[in-house]
GUTIVO-263929 format. One record per residue (C-alpha): z, y, x; residue in one letter; residue number from 1. Coordinates in steps of 0.5 Angstrom, whole numbers, plus 2048, in hexadecimal, padded with zeros to 3 digits. Example, Ala and Ser with C-alpha at 12.3 -4.5 7.8 and 13.67 -1.06 7.14 Angstrom:
<rs>
- 810, 7F7, 819, A, 1
- 80E, 7FE, 81B, S, 2
</rs>
This chain:
<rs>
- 7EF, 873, 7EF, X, 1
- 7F2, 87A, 7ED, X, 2
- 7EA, 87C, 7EF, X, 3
- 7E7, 878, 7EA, X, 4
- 7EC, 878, 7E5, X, 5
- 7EA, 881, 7E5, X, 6
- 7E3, 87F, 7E5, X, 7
- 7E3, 87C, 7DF, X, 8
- 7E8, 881, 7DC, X, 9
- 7E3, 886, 7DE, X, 10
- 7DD, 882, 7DB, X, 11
- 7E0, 881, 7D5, X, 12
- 7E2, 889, 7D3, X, 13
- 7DC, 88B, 7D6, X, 14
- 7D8, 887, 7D0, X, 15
- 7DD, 888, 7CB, X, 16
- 7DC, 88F, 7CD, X, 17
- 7D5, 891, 7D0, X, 18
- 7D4, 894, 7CA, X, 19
- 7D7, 89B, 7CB, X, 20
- 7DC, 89C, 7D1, X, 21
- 7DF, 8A2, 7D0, X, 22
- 7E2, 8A6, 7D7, X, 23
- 7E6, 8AC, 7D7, X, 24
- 7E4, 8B3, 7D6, X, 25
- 7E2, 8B8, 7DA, X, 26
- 7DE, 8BE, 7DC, X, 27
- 7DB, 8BF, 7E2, X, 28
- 7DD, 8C6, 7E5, X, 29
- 7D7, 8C5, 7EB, X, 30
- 7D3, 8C0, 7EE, X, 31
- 7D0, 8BF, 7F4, X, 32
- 7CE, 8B7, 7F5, X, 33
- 7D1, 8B3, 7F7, X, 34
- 7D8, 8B7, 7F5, X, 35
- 7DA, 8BB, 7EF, X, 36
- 7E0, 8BE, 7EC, X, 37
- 7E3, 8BD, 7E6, X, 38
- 7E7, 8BF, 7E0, X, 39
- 7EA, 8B9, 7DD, X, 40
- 7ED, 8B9, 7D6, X, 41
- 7F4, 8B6, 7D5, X, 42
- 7F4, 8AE, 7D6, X, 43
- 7F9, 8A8, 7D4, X, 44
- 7F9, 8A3, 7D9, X, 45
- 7FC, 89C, 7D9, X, 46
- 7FE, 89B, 7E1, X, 47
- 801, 895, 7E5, X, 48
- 803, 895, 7EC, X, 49
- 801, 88F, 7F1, X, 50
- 802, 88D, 7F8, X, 51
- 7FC, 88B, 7FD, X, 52
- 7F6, 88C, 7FF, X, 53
- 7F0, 890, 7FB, X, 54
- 7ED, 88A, 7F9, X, 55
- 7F3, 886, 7F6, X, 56
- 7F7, 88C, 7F3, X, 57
- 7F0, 88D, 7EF, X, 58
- 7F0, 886, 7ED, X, 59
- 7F8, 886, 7EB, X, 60
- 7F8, 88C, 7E8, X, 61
- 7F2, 88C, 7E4, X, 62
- 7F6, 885, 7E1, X, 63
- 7FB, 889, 7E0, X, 64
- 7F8, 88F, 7DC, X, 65
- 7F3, 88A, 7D9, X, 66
- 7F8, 886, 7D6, X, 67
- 7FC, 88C, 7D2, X, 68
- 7F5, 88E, 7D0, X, 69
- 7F3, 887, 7CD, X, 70
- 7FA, 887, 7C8, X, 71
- 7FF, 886, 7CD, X, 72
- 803, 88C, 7C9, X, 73
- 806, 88E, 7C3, X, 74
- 804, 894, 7BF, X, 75
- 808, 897, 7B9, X, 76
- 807, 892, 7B4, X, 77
- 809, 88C, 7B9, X, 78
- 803, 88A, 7B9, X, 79
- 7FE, 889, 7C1, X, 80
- 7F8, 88E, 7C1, X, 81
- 7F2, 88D, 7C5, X, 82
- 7F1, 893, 7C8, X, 83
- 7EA, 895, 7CA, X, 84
- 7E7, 895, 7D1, X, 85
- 7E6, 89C, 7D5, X, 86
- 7E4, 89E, 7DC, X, 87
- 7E4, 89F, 7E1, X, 88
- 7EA, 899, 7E4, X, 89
- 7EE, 89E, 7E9, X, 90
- 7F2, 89C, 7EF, X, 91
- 7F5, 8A1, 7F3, X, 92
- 7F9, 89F, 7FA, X, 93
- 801, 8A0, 7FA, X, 94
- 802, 89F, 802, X, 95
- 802, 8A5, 807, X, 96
- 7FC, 8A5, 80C, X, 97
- 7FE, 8A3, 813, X, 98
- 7F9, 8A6, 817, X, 99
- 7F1, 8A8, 815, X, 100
- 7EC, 8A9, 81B, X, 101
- 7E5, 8A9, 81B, X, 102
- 7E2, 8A5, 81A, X, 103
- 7E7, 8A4, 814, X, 104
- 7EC, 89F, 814, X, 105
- 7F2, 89F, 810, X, 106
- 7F7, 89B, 812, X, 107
- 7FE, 898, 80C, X, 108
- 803, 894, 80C, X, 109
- 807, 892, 805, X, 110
- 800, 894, 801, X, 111
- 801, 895, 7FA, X, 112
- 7FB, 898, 7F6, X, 113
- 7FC, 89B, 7EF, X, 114
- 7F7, 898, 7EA, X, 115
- 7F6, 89C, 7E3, X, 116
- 7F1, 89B, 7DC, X, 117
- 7F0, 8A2, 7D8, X, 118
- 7F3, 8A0, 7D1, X, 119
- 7ED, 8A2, 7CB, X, 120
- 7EE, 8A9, 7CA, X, 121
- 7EF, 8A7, 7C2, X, 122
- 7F7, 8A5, 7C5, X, 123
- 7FD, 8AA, 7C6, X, 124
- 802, 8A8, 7CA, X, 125
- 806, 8A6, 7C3, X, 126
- 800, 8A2, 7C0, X, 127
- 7FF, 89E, 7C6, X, 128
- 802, 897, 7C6, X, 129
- 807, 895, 7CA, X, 130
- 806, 890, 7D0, X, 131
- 80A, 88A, 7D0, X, 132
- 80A, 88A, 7D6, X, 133
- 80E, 88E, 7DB, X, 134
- 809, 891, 7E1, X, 135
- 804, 893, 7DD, X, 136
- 806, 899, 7DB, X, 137
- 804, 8A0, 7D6, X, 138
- 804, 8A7, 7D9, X, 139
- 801, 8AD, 7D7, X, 140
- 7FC, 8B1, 7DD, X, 141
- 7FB, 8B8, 7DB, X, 142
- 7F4, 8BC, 7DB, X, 143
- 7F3, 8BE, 7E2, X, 144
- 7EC, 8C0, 7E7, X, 145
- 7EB, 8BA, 7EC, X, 146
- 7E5, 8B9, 7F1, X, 147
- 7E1, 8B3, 7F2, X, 148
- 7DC, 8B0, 7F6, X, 149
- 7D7, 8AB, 7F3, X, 150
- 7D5, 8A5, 7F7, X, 151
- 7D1, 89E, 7F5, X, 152
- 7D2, 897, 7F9, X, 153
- 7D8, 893, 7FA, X, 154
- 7DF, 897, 7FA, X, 155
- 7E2, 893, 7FF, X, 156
- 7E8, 896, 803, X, 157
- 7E4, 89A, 809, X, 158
- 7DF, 89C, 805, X, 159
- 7E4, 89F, 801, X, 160
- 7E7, 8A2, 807, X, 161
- 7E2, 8A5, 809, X, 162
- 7DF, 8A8, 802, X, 163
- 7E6, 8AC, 801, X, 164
- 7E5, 8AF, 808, X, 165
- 7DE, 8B2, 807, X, 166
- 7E1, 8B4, 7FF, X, 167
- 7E8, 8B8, 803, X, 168
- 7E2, 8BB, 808, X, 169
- 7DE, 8BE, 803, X, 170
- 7E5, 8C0, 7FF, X, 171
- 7E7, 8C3, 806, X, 172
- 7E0, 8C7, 806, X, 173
- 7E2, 8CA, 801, X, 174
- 7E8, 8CC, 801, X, 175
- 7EB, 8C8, 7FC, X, 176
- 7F1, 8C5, 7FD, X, 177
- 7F2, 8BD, 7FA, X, 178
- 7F8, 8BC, 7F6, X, 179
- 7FB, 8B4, 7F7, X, 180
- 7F8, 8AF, 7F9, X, 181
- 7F0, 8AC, 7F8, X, 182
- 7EF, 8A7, 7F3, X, 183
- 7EA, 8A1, 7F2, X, 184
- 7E6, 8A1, 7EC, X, 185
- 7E1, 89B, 7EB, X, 186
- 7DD, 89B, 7E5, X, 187
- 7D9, 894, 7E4, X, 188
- 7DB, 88D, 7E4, X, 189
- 7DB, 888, 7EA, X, 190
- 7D5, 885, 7E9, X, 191
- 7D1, 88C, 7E9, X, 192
- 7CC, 88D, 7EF, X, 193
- 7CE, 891, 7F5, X, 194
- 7C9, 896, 7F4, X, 195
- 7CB, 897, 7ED, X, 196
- 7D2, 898, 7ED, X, 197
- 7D6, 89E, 7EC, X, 198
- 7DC, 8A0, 7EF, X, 199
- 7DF, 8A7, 7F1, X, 200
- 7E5, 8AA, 7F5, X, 201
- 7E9, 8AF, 7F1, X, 202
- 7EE, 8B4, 7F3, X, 203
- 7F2, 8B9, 7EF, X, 204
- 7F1, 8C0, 7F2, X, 205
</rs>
């Protein structure tokens, strides 16, 4: 149920909003495809916690957040306020690796992933209103320099595995040292072909 019920979410925020999908800013400091190092602005992010796989947390996360987005707040004038969608849609996993061999294998128990949206930069953390309900929460990310490896398809669990290793491998190439943990950044609704689709893994540096 949940699945459908975040596809139709998706479906109907991205019609609302295919106009102009605005992402956070950034400068690209090198570019070596499929990886770049980045310098991002300072963001608000609206941010909900979730147990399960990669799947479901998507599905319920993406409920959650849609649902504050959608007027499930209240701002200064104690009215709801429909805030504008950005992308990417972010997951980040909060449970610690077991073990990771080659070919890549990640095993986890008790899985909770990190669901965020990037707040519309015309907001301040003041201005922005406040969620009704309590997991979804605001908080400030400074400016900082994360790398990131770009790739199209599906971004399914392993796949993800396997893209943050070739993205930790280049960064050991070049003496970088990786700062946290990676995340997931998926920017096309659910209905879009693999082959079109963009996805990234970030990690701050």
């Amino acid at each position: 149920m949940y699945k459908r019920l975040f596809s139709g979410i998706f479906f109907l925020f991205f019609i609302k909003s295919a106009v102009a999908i605005e992402e956070p800013k950034y400068t690209v400091l090198e570019k070596s495809e499929p990886f770049e190092l980045r310098a991002y602005n300072s963001k608000i992010i609206a941010e909900v916690l979730i147990a399960g796989n990669l799947s479901d947390a998507s599905s319920e996360g993406f409920k959650l957040i849609a649902d504050y987005i959608f007027g499930n707040n209240s701002s200064g004038t104690g009215n709801n306020e429909k805030i504008s969608m950005t992308a990417p849609v972010t997951m980040t996993s909060m449970s610690k690796e077991i073990s990771m061999t080659a070919p890549v294998t990640i095993e986890k128990t008790n899985t909770q992933w990190r669901m965020h949206f990037v707040m519309p930069s015309k907001y301040t953390i003041d201005t922005l209103p406040k969620p009704n309900n309590s997991h979804v929460k605001l908080r400030n990310i400074p400016a900082g320099n994360y790398a990131v490896i770009q790739f199209s398809g599906l971004a399914g669990e392993a796949k993800v595995a396997n893209k943050t290793v070739d993205l930790m491998m280049w960064l050991k190439g070049k003496n970088i040292r990786p700062l946290g943990v990676a995340q997931l950044a998926r920017y096309n609704p659910p209905w879009t072909l693999p082959f079109l689709r963009r996805n990234e893994i970030l990690v701050a540096y």
